[in-house]
C-alpha positions in Angstrom: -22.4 2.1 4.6 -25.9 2.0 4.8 -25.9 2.5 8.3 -23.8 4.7 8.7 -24.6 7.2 5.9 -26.4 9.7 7.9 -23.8 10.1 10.5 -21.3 10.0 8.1 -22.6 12.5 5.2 -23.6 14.8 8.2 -19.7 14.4 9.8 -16.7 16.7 9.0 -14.1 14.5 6.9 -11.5 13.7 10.1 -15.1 12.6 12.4 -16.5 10.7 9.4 -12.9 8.5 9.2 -14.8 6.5 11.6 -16.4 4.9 9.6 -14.3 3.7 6.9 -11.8 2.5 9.5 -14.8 0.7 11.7 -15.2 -1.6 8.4 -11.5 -1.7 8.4 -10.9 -3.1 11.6 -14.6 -5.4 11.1 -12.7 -7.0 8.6 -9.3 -7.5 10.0 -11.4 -8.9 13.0 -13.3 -11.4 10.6 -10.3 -12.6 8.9 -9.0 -13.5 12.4 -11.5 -15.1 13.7 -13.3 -17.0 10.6 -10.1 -17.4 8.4 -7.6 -17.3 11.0 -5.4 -14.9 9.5 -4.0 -11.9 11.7 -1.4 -9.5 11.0 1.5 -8.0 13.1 2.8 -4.5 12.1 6.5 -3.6 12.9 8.2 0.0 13.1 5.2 1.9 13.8 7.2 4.3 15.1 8.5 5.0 11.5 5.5 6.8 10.6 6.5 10.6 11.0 4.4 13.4 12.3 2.8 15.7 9.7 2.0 15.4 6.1 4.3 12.6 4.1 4.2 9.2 1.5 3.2 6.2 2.4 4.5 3.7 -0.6 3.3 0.5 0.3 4.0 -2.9 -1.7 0.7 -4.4 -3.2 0.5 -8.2 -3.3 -3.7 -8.2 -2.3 -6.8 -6.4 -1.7 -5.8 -6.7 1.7 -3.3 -4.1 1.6 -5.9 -1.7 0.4 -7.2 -1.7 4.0 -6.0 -2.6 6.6 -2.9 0.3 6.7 -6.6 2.8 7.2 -7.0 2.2 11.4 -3.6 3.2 12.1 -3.5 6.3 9.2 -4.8 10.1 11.1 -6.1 11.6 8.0 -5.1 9.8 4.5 -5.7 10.6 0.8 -5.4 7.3 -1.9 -4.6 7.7 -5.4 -7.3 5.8 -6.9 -9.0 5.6 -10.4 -11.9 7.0 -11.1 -14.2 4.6 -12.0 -14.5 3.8 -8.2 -16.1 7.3 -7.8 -19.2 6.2 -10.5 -20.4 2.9 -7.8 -23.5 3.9 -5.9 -22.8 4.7 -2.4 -18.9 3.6 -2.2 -18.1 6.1 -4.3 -20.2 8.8 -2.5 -18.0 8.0 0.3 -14.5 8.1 -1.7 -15.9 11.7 -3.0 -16.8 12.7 0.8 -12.6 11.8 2.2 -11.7 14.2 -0.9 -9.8 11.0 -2.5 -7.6 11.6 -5.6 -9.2 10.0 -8.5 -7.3 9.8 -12.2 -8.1 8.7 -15.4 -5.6 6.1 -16.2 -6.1 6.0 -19.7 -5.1 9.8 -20.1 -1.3 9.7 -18.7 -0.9 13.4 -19.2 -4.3 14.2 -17.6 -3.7 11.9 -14.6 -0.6 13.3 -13.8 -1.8 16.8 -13.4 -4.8 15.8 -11.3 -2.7 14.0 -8.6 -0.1 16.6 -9.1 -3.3 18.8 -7.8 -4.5 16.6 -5.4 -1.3 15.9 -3.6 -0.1 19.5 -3.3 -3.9 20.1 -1.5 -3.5 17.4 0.8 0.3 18.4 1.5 -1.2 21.8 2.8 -4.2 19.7 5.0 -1.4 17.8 6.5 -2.6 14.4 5.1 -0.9 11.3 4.3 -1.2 10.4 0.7 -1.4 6.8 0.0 0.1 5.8 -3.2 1.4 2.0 -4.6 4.6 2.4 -6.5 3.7 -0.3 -8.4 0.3 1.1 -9.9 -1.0 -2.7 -10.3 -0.9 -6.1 -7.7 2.0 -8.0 -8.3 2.0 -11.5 -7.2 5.1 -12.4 -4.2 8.6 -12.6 -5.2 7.7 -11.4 -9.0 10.2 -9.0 -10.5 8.9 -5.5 -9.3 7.6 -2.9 -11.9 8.1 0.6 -9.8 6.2 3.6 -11.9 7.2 6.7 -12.1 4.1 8.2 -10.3 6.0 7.5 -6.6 9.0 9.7 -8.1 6.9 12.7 -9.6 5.2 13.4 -6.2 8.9 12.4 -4.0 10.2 15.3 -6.3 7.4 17.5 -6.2 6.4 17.6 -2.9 9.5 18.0 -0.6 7.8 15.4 2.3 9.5 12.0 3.5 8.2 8.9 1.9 7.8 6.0 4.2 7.8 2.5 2.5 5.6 -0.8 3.3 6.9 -4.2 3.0 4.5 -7.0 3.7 3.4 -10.2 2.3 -0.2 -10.3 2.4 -0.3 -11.5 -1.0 0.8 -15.2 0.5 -2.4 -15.1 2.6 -4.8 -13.9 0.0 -3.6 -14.1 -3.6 -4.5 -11.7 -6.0 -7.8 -12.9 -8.3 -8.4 -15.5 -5.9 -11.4 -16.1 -3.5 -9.1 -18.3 -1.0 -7.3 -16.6 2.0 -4.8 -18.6 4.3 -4.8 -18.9 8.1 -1.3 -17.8 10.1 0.2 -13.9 10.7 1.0 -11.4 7.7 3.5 -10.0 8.7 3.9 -5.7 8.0 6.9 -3.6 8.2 6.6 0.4 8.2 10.2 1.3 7.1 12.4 3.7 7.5 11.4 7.0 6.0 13.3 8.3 2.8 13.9 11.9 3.6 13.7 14.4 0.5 16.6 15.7 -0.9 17.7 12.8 -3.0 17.6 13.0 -7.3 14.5 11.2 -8.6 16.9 8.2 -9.7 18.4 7.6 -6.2 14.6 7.6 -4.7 13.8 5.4 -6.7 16.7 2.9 -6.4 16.7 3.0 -2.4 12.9 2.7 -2.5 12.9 -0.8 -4.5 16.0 -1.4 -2.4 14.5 -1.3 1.2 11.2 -2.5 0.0 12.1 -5.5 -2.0 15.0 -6.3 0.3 12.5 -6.4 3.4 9.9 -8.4 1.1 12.9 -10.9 0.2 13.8 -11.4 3.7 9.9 -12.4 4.4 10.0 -14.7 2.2 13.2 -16.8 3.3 11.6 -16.8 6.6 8.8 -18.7 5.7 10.2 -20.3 2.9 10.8 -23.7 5.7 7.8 -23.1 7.9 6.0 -25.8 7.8 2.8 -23.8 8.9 3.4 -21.1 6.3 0.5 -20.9 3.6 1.7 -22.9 -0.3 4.2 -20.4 -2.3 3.2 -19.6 -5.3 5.5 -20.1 -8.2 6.9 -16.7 -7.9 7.4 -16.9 -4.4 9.5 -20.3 -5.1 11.5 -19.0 -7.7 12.8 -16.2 -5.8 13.8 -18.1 -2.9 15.7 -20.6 -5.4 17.4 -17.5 -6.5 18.2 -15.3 -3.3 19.7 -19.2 -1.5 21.9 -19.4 -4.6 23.1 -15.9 -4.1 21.5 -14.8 -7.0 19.1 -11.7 -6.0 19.0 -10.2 -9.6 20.3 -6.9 -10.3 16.3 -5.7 -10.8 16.4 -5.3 -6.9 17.9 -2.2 -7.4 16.9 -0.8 -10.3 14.2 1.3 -11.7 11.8 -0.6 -14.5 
């Protein structure tokens, strides 16, 4: 950041995207080659032209990057208190992030109500984790209602993200695992659909591609350890047992 600042203050926003993406693909480039852990994205071709959602799962802080290289222009939801760290949050205020209050529901809906509508008009892709938090692999999913407010709102396709980063490099933990996290940019949901049936086919496709993950590594003997989570839910989807929650809103 240092380095970079003059060019990057001096930059329009879409020139200055260099930068952020540079340290984005420095650290994918790291992980390789000092942890040994890459990454393989499928259905690029997913990604539609123009302004839409991208709803990723979060399992990790590295899902909070590495989608930036292959993004033209994106906005993230983010909270605020990013914006107050010296120099990082110079440069979230410079990509014209949107930044709430999360302890002000009310006040944090209207400001990425705001934001979102601006970026639509840019053409911008608006980052957003239907989650709201990190949840650990296989855990029950907790979909907010944020994801549904801007589907409803903003008449754009929303393209889901199912990965499983968070076997590689576990939330609140230092340790990342060698091997290939494994990304897959779903089909997009088109709008049209009531708030409810978002909602349902968006835990559907994402938790049904992150279950599928799972069972593939679930006997790979070079695979990193499952956490307790991840275990359960392979017990459960091999005894046929998926859980209704798969395919319901929280």
């Amino acid at each position: 950041m240092i380095v970079f600042t003059p060019f990057f203050f001096l930059a329009p926003r879409k020139m200055a995207w260099f930068v952020p993406k540079f340290w984005a693909k420095t650290h994918l480039w790291l992980m390789k080659i000092v942890v040994g852990t890459d990454h393989v994205v499928i259905g690029r071709e997913n990604l539609p032209d123009g302004p839409y959602i991208i709803a990723p799962k979060h399992q990790s802080a590295w899902d909070t990057f590495a989608f930036l290289p292959w993004l033209p222009d994106p906005t993230l939801i983010l909270k605020r208190e990013l914006m107050w760290i010296p120099l990082f949050g110079w440069y979230v205020k410079k990509m014209d992030m949107i930044a709430i209050d999360r302890g002000n529901r009310s006040q944090a809906i209207a400001s990425v109500n705001r934001g979102a509508a601006r970026a639509v008009t840019q053409g911008r892709q608006i980052l957003i984790y239907p989650e709201g938090t990190r949840r650990p692999p296989g855990a029950e999913p907790s979909y907010k209602k944020g994801v549904v407010n801007l589907y409803e709102k903003l008449d754009v396709p929303v393209v889901p993200i199912a990965h499983n980063a968070g076997l590689y490099w576990r939330r609140r933990s230092f340790m990342r695992y060698p091997g290939t996290i494994k990304v897959e940019v779903l089909e997009p949901i088109q709008p049209g659909l009531s708030g409810k049936d978002f909602q349902q086919a968006l835990i559907a496709a994402t938790e049904g591609a992150c279950d599928r993950q799972l069972l593939d590594l679930a006997d790979d003997p070079s695979a990193p350890p499952l956490p307790e989570s991840a275990r359960k839910r392979v017990e459960e989807l091999r005894a046929g047992s998926s859980g209704d929650f798969r395919a319901s809103a929280s």
